[in-house]
C-alpha positions in Angstrom: 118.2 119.5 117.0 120.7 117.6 117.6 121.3 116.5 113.9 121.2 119.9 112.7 124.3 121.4 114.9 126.1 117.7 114.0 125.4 119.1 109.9 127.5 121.5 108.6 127.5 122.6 105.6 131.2 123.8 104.5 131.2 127.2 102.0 131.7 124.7 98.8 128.4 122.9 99.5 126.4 125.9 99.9 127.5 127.3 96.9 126.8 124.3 95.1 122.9 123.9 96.4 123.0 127.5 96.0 123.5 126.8 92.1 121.1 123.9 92.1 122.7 121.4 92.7 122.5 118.7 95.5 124.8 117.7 99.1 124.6 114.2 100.2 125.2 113.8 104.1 124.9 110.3 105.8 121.8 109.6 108.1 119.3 106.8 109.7 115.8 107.2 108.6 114.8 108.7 112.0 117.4 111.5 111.9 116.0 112.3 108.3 112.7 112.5 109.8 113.9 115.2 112.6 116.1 117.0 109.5 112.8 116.8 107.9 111.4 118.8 110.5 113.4 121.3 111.0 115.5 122.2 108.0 114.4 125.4 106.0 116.1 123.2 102.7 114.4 120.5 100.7 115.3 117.1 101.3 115.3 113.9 100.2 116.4 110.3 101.7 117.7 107.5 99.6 119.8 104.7 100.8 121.0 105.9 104.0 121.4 109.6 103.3 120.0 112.6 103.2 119.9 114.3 99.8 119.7 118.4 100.3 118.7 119.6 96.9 118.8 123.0 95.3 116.9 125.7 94.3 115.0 124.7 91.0 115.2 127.5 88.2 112.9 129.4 86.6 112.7 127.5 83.7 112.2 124.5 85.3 109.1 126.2 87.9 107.3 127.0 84.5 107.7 123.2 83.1 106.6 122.0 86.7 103.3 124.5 86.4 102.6 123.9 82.9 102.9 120.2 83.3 100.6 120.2 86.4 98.0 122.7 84.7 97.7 119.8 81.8 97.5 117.3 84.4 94.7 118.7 86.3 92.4 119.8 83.3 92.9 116.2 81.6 91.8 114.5 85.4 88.6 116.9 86.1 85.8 115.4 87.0 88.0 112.0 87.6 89.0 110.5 90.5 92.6 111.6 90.8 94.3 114.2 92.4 97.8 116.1 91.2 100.3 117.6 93.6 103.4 119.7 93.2 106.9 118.9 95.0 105.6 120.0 98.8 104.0 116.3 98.8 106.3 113.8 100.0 106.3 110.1 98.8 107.8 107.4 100.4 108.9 104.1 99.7 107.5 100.8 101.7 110.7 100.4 103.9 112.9 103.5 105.1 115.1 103.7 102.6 113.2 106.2 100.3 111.6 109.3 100.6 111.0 112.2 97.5 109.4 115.0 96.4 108.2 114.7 92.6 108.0 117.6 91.0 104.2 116.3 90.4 102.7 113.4 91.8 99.2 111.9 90.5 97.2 109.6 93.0 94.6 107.3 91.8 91.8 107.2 94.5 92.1 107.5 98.4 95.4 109.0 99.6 97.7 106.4 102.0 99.5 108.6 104.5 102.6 107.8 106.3 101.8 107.1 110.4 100.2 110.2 111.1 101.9 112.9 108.3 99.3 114.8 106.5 102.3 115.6 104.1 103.8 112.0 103.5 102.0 109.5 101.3 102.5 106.1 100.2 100.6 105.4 97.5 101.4 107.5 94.1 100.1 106.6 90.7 102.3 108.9 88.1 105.1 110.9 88.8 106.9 113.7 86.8 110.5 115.3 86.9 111.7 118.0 85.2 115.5 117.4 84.9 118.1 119.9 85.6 121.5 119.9 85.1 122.1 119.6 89.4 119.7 116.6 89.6 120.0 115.3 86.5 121.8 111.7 87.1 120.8 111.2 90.5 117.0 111.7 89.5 117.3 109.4 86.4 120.0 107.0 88.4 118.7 106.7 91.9 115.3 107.8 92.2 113.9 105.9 88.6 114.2 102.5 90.1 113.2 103.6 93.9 109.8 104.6 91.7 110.0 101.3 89.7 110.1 99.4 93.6 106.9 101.0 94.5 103.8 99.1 93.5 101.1 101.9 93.3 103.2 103.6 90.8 102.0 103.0 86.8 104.3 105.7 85.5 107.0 107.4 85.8 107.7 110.6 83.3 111.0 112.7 82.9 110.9 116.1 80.9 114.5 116.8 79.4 114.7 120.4 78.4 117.8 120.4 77.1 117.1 117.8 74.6 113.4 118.8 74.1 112.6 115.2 74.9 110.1 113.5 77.5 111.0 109.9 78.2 108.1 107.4 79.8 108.6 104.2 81.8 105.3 102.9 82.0 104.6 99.6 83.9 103.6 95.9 82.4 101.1 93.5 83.5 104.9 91.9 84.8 105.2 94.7 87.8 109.0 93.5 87.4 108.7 95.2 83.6 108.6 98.4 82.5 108.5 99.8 79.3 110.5 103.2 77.9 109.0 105.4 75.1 111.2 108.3 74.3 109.1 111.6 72.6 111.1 113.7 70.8 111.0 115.3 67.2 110.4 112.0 65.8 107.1 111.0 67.9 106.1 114.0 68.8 102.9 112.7 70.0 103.1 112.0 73.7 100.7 109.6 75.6 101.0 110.0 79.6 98.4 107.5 81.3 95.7 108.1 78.8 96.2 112.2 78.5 97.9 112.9 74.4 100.1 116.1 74.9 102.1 117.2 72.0 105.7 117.5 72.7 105.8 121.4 71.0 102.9 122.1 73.7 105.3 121.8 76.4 108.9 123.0 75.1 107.3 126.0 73.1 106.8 127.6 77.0 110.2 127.8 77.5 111.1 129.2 73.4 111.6 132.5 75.4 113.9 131.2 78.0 116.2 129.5 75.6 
């Protein structure tokens, strides 16, 4: 409690997670984890700070549903399970902690201590990037995925562009590999699931 009354959120940062965008405040791992518990907003924790993130819009909901609808009909009957951004992953040490907008895991999940909601072991994740998020998911959180050995691939749907860019690990776990999908090669391979990119941006045609 005590974190929460030391947080306050002037008028200018509640506007701006009001719009979608994100606050960064300064924190040790265990007052994230009592934020964590209390707070009504979604949070993240990356290098010493808590990241309070936005409502997501509409637009960005329907990519998040239609990308975890392919997901699970391409992993029935398999031995993997897909999540949407309530699942938290976290990184080895206490410097990381996020909410995917869909996780994959491969197997057994690996909870944190004794979270039910907190795991450690994800094998593909997936953001949808908005304009709020948009650096700080493809500038901080890409290599905090990268660091995490379970992970195989890491996927990031650009609506703006119509483009869905892959970093997919090597045999080297210190190389990664980037495939960009876009009108050119429009043929989209995530883990071993072919998606066409017009399958996934024509959901949104309305929106636009």
């Amino acid at each position: 409690m005590e974190l929460l009354e030391k947080i306050t959120l002037s008028e200018v940062q509640i506007q701006k997670i009001e719009q979608g965008g994100i606050v960064k405040i300064e924190a040790t791992w265990d007052e994230f984890m009592d934020f964590l518990e209390e707070t009504t907003y979604k949070a993240e924790y990356n290098n010493g700070k808590i990241i309070i993130i936005g409502l997501a819009s509409a637009i960005h909901e329907l990519l998040v549903g239609y990308m975890i609808t392919l997901l699970n009909i391409h992993y029935q009957f398999k031995v993997y399970l897909v999540f949407g951004s309530n699942l938290g992953v976290k990184t080895k040490d206490q410097r990381g902690y996020f909410n995917p907008d869909v996780t994959v895991v491969k197997g057994q999940l690996e909870f944190y201590n004794q979270s039910t909601a907190i795991i450690l072991n994800p094998y593909l994740v997936v953001e949808v990037l908005s304009e709020g998020t948009y650096q700080y998911d493809l500038n901080e959180k890409l290599y905090k995925y990268q660091s995490m050995k379970s992970i195989h691939e890491v996927i990031f749907v650009d609506r703006f562009d119509k483009v869905v860019v892959k970093f997919q690990k090597t045999d080297n776990p210190k190389v990664w590999t980037e495939t960009i999908y876009d009108h050119e090669n429009p043929e989209i391979l995530i883990d071993t699931m072919n998606v066409k990119l017009n399958d996934i941006f024509d959901k949104i045609e309305a929106f636009l």
